[in-house]
N, C-alpha and C positions, 0 to 999 in steps of 0.2 A: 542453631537458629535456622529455620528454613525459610528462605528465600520464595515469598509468591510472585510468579506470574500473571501478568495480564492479558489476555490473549485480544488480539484487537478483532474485530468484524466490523465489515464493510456495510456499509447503510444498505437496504434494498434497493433494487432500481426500480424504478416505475412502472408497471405491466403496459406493455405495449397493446393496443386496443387492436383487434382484428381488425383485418379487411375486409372490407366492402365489396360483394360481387356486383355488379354494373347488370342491369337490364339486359342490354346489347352482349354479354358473356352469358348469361344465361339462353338467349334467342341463337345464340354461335352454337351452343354445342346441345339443342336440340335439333338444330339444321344436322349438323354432325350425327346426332345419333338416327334420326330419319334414313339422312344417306345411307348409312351402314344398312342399316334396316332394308331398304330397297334392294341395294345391291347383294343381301344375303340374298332374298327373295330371290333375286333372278338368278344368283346363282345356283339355289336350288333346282329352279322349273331345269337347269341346264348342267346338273349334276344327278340329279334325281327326277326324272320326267314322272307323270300322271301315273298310276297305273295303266294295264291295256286288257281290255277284255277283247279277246282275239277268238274270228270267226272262220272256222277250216271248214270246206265244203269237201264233201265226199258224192261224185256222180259219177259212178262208172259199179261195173258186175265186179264180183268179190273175189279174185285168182289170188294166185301166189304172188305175182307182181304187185299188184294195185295192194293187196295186204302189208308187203314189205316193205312198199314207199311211206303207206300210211301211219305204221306203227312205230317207225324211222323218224316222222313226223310227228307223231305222239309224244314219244321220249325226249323230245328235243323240246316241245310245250310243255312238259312236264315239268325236265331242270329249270326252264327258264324263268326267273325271279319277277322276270318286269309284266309277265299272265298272270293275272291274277286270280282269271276264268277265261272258260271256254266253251266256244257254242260252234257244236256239230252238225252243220245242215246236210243232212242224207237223203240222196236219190238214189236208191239202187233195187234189183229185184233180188239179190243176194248171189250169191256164187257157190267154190266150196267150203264145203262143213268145217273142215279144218281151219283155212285161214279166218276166216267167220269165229271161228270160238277164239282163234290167236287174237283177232282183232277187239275182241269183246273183254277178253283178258287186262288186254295194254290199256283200253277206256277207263277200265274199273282202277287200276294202276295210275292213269293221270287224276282220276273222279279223289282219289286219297290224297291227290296233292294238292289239288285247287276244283272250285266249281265245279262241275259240268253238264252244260244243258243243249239237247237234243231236240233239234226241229226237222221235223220231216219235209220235204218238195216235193209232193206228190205220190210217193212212192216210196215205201221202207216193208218191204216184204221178206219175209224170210231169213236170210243173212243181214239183211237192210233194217230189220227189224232188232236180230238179234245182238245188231252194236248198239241199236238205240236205247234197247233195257237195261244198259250199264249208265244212262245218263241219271242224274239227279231228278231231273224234272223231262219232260217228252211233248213237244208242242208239236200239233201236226192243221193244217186247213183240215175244214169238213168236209170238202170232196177230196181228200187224198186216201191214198190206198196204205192200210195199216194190218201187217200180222202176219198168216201163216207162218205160223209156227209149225216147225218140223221138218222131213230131210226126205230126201227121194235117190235114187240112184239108177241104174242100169237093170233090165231084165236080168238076176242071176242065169249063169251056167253051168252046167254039170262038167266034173273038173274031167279034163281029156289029157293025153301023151300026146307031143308033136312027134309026127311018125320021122321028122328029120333030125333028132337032137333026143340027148337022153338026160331023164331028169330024175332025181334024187326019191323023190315023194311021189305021190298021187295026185297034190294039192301045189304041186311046185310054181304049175303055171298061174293056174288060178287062186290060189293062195286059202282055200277051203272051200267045202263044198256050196250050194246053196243057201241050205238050211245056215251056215255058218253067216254068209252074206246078209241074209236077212235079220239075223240076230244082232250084229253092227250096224244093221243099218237101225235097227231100234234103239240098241243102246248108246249111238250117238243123238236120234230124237230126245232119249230122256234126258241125254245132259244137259241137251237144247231148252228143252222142258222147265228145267228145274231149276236152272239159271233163271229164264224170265220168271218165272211163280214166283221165287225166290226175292229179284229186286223189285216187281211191282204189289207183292205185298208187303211189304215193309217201305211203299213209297209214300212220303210223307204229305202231300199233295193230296191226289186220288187214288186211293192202293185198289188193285186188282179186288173186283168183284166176278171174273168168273171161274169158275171151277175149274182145276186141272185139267178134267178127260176133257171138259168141251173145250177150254184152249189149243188142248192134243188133236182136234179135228182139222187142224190147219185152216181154218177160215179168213178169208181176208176182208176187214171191217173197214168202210168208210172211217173218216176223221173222226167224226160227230157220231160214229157208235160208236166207237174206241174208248170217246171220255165216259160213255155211260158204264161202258165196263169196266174201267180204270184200266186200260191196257193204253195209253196214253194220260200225259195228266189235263191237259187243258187244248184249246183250238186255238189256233194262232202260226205265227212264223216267225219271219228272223225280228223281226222289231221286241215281239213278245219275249222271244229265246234270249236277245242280249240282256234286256231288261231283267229279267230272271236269273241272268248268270250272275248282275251285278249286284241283284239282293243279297244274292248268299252269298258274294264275297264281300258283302258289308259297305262297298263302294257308292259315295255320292258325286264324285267327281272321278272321270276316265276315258282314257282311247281307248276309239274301237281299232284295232287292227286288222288284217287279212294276215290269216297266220303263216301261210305258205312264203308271201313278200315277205315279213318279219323274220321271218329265221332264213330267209335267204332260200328258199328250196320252192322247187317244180310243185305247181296244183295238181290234182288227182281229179280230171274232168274228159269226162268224155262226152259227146251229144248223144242225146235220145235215139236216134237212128244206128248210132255207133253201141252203143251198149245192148243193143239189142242181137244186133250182128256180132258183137262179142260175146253175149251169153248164149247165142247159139252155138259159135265156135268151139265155146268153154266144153258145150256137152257133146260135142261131137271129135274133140281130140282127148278129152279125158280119158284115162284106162282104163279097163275095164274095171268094177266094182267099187269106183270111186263114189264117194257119199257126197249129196248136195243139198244145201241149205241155200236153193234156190226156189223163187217163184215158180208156185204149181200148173203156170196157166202157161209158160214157155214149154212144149213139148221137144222131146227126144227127136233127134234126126231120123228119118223116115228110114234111113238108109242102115243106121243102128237094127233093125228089128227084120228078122229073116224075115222072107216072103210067106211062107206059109200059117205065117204067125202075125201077119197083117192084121186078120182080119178082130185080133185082140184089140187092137188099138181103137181105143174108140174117143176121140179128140170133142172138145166141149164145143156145143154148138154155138157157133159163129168165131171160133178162132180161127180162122183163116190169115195167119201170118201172112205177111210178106216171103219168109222165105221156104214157105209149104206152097203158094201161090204164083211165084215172081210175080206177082202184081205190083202197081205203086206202093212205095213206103210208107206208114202210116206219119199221121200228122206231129205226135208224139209220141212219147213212151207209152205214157200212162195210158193213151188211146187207143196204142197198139194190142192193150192189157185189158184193155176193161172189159168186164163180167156183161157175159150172151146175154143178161137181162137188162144190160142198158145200152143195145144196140137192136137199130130196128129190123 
């Protein structure tokens, strides 16, 4: 016989009805969520600031110094996260060849890290020119001085023995004959050359419409030719250049910075009277056979050029520097510069 159990169960309990949230607890904890809201906000502006589109002025001649601080100051724009672009306002009549192509190297080297847009002050000649065709976009006024393209140097000399010291070669002192000289001094034009053709036809803006030889002429073009030939893209300055830096970094909201203050380091400024007296210096302590990708319109020290070969020189009518004259100092640079046909 088997024994059944009865297994006993407990009645249910009655479902307990939900609570009620209260008005006043819902108005509690969107005040709450607001707060939070705010306070991330601020502390983002103060964890993570604006972007900064940061403006480096370059006014001074093109040495080994003024290259070395600059490109110092390039790489340092370059790493830095918080540039997001960069606008290069250049006043120079260029300097030498070499630091000039160093300097145009390091642009294109920032140009692949972020923005970068190129405003001329009056003046970007030569080496001054040749950092500016590494920019993105090139804004220059219509009366500023734009171009010369190409490199200049020293009357070559025929190689000689110092009759006090004994030397290995023929070419020891001078480092090759003439014919040699001159052949560097062209195939530093063509790198010069071939660089700018190079970024201003493939500029997306206004690409180069003039032809290589006639670029190779070294001509220096007002602002307002420059855009017709596409050897700049547009006329304008720094208002224009910032604005254009920030298109292409995509930017609707940002500081403008000074890049120099920003990263903590010395400007690269010199006055108009002072750059001039320094690109004379430049070419009057340079060594001999040194190559220059400087403005055609500064001549050679008087002093450089034997006497009997004076009467080679034959200087553009109405350059009458100040330091071929000791006259007063011109009013500025660009005045000191400006082409016999716009002086009376």
């Amino acid at each position: 016989m088997t024994d059944t159990m009865n297994t006993f169960e407990p009645a249910p309990l009655p479902a307990t009805p939900p609570e009620r949230i209260s008005a006043w607890e819902y108005a509690l904890a969107a005040v709450v969520l607001a707060a939070c809201l705010l306070a991330g906000l601020a502390l983002a502006d103060t964890k993570a600031p604006a972007p900064a589109v940061g403006v480096l002025r370059f006014a001074s001649e093109i040495d080994f110094a003024s290259a070395s601080r600059l490109i110092d100051m390039l790489e340092a724009a370059r790493r830095d996260d918080g540039l997001a672009a960069v606008v290069l306002e250049v006043s120079s009549p260029g300097g030498f060849a070499t630091s000039s192509e160093s300097i145009f190297y390091a642009l294109l080297s920032l140009r692949e890290a972020k923005p970068l847009v190129v405003v001329v002050d009056g003046l970007a000649a030569s080496g001054g020119y040749y950092m500016a065709a590494a920019g993105n976009r090139i804004y220059a006024p219509p009366s500023s001085y734009v171009g010369n393209v190409g490199t200049r140097g020293g009357r070559p000399s025929d190689p000689a023995l110092a009759p006090d010291e004994l030397s290995s070669g023929p070419y020891k002192l001078e480092g090759g004959s003439r014919f040699d000289q001159i052949h560097q001094l062209d195939l530093v034009r063509n790198s010069f050359l071939t660089n700018v053709v190079n970024q201003r036809t493939h500029a997306a803006l206004n690409p180069l419409t003039l032809a290589p030889e006639e670029l190779a002429e070294a001509r220096i073009y007002l602002g307002s030719e420059a855009v017709a030939l596409g050897i700049i893209d547009g006329e304008g300055g720094r208002p224009e250049g910032i604005k254009a830096a920030a298109e292409l970094a995509g930017l609707t909201s940002y500081d403008i910075v000074d890049v120099p203050a920003y990263l903590g380091m010395e400007p690269i400024i010199s006055g108009g009277e002072e750059m001039v007296a320094s690109a004379q210096a430049m070419l009057a302590g340079a060594p001999p056979g040194t190559i220059f990708a400087l403005d055609s319109r500064i001549p050679f020290p008087e002093a450089e050029l034997p006497a009997n070969l004076q009467h080679l020189r034959k200087p553009r009518a109405g350059a009458d520097f100040t330091w071929r004259t000791g006259g007063a100092p011109a009013a500025t640079f660009a005045g000191s510069l400006a082409p016999a046909a716009s002086r009376p």
